[in-house]
C-alpha positions as CSV (number, residue, x, y, z in Angstrom):
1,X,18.6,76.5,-6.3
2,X,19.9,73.0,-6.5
3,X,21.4,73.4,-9.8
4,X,23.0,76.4,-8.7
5,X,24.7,74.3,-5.7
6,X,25.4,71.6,-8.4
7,X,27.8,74.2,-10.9
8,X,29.4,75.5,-7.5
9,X,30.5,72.1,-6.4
10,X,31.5,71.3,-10.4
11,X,33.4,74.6,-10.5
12,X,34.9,74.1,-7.1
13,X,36.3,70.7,-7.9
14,X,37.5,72.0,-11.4
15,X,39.2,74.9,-9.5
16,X,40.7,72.9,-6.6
17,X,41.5,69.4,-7.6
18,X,42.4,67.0,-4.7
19,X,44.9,64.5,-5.5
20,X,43.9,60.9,-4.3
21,X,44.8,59.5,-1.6
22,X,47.5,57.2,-1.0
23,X,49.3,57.6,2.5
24,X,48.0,55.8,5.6
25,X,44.5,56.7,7.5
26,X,45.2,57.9,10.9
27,X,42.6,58.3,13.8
28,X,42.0,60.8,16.3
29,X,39.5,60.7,19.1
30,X,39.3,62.6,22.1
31,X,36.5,62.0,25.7
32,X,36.9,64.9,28.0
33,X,36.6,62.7,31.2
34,X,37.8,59.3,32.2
35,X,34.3,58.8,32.8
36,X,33.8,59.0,29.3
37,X,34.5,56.0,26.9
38,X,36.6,56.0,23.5
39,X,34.7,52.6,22.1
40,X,32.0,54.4,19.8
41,X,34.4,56.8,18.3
42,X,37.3,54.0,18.1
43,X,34.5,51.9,16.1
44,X,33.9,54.1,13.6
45,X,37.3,55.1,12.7
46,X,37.8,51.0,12.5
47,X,35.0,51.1,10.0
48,X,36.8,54.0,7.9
49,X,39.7,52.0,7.2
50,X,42.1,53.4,9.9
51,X,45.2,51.8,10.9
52,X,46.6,54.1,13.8
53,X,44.6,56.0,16.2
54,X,45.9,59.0,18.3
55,X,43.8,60.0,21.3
56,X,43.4,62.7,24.3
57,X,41.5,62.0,27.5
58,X,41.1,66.3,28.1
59,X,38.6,69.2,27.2
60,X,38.9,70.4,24.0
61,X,39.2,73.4,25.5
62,X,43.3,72.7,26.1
63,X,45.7,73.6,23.5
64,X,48.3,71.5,25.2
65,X,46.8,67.9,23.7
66,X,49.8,65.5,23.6
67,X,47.6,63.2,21.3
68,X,46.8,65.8,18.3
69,X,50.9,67.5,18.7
70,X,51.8,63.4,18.2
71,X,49.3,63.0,15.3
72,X,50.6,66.2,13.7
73,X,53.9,64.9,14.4
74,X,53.4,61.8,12.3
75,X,51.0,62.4,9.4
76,X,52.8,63.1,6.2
77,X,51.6,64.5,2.9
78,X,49.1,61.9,1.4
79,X,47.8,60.5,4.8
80,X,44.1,60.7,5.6
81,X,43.3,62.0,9.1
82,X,39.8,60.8,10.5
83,X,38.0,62.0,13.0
84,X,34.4,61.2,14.5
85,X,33.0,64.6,14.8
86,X,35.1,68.2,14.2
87,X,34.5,68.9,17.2
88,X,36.8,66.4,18.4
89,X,39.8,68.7,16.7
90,X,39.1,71.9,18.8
91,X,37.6,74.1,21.8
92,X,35.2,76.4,19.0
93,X,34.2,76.8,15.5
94,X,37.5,79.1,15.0
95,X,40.2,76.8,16.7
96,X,38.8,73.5,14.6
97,X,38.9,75.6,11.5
98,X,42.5,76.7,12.4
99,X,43.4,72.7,12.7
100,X,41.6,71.8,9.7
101,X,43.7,74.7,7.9
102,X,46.7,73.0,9.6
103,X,46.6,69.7,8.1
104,X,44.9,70.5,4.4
105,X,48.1,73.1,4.3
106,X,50.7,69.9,4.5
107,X,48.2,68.1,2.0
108,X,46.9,65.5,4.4
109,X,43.1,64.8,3.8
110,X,40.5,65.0,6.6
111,X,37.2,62.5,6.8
112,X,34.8,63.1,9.7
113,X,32.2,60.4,9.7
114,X,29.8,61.5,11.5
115,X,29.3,64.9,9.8
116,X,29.6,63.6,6.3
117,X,33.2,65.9,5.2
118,X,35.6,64.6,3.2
119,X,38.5,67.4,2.4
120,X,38.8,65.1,-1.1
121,X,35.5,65.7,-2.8
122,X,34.4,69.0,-3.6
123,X,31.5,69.3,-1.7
124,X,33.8,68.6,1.5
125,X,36.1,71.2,0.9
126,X,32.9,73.5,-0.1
127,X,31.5,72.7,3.3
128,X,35.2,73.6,4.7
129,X,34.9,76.8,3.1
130,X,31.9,77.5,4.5
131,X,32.5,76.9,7.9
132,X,36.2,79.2,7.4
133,X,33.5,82.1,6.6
134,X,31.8,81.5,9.6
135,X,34.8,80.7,11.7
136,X,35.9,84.7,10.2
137,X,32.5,86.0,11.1
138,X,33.1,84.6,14.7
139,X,36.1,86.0,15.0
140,X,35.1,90.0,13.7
141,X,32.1,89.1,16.5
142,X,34.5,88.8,18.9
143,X,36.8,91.7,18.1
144,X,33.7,94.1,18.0
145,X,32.2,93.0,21.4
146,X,35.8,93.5,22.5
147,X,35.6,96.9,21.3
148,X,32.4,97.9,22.4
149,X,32.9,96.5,26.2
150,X,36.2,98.4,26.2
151,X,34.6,101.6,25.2
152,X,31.8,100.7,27.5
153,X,34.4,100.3,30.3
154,X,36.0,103.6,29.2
155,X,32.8,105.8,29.3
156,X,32.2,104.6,33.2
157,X,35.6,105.9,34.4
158,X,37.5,102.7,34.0
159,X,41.4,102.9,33.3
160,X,43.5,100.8,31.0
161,X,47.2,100.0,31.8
162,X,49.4,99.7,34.3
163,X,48.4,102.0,37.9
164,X,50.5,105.2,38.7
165,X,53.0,104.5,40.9
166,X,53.4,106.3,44.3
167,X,55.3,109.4,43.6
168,X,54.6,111.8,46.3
169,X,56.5,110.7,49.8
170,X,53.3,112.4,51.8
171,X,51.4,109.5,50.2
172,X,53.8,106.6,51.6
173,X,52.7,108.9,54.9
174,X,49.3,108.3,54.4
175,X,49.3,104.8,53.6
176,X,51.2,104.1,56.5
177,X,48.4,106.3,58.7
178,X,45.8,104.3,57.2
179,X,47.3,101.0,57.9
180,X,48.1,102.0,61.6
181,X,44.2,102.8,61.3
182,X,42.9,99.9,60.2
183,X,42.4,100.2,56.8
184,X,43.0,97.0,55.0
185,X,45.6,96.9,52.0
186,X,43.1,96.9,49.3
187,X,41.4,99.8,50.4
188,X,44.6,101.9,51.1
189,X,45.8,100.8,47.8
190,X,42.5,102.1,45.8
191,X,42.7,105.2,47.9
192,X,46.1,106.0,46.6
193,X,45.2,104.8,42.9
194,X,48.2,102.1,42.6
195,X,48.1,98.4,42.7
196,X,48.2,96.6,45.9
197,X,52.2,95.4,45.0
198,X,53.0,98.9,45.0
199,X,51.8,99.7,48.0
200,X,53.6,96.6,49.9
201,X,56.8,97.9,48.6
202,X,56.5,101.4,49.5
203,X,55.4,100.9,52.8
204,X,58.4,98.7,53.2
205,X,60.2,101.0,51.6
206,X,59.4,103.4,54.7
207,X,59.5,101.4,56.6
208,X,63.6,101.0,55.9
């Protein structure tokens, strides 16, 4: 087994060839709460030899991170980004992968320190590879629960799309008998099978 591993990596790093590094390395490190503290994840990226650091205080869940758009906005081919952990990069295994993809595309190299991945060496870009294939896996999970809760939804009556809209004028009757009743909009509005919008602007349209 381990020589097996050992003629992947070899043919992996004959196959894909990094070229060295020579731009600048450039930090990133992200708390989710001011709470939280930036010193342990700012020490290690001092330790790797980086010269800027770019940072978010936010979940990783956001996609609106002005640190990472400013770091992507600087980096240049050649530059190193580091990072403490991946998981400082996204929300989920897919999203990191997606900004790992992001940055090896312009040709800037990627170091996390904690997890030991260093897009230069062959067995970093191996281990790359094999988190892509799960990030894929992920997402064909996703798309089949998707499908299966939709068909689920389908087989107990529920509709898809946008709700009929009130075509018969005996209905804006009955809506309005209903409301003079009692009935409360949401109820009127399943009664009739149309969304509660619709049925505001019918019944002001009879009431015009």
């Amino acid at each position: 087994m381990q020589s097996w591993l050992f003629l992947y990596i070899m043919k992996v790093d004959l196959e894909i060839t990094a070229p060295p590094s020579s731009g600048l390395r450039v930090g990133y490190v992200r708390v989710s709460t001011i709470a939280q503290t930036l010193d342990q994840q700012n020490a290690a990226l001092e330790a790797a030899g980086v010269t800027k650091t770019f940072s978010d205080t936010m979940s990783g869940a956001r996609d609106d991170r002005p640190g990472l758009t400013a770091l992507f906005d600087y980096v240049r081919e050649g530059d190193t980004v580091v990072v403490w952990k991946l998981d400082r990069l996204g929300r989920n295994t897919l999203h990191i992968l997606e900004t790992v993809k992001a940055l090896t595309d312009r040709g800037v190299t990627l170091i996390s320190t904690t997890d030991g991945i260093d897009s230069s060496t062959a067995a970093g870009r191996m281990m790359i590879g094999v988190l892509g294939s799960l990030a894929e896996y992920e997402r064909e999970l996703v798309k089949e629960r998707t499908a299966l809760k939709r068909a689920m939804s389908l087989a107990n009556g529920t509709k898809f799309g946008r709700q009929k809209k009130v075509a018969d004028p005996t209905h804006i009757a009955t809506a309005r008998r209903m409301k003079d009743d009692g009935h409360v909009a949401k109820d009127i509005a399943k009664y009739l099978g149309v969304s509660r919008a619709t049925l505001y602007r019918y019944l002001a349209d009879g009431a015009a």
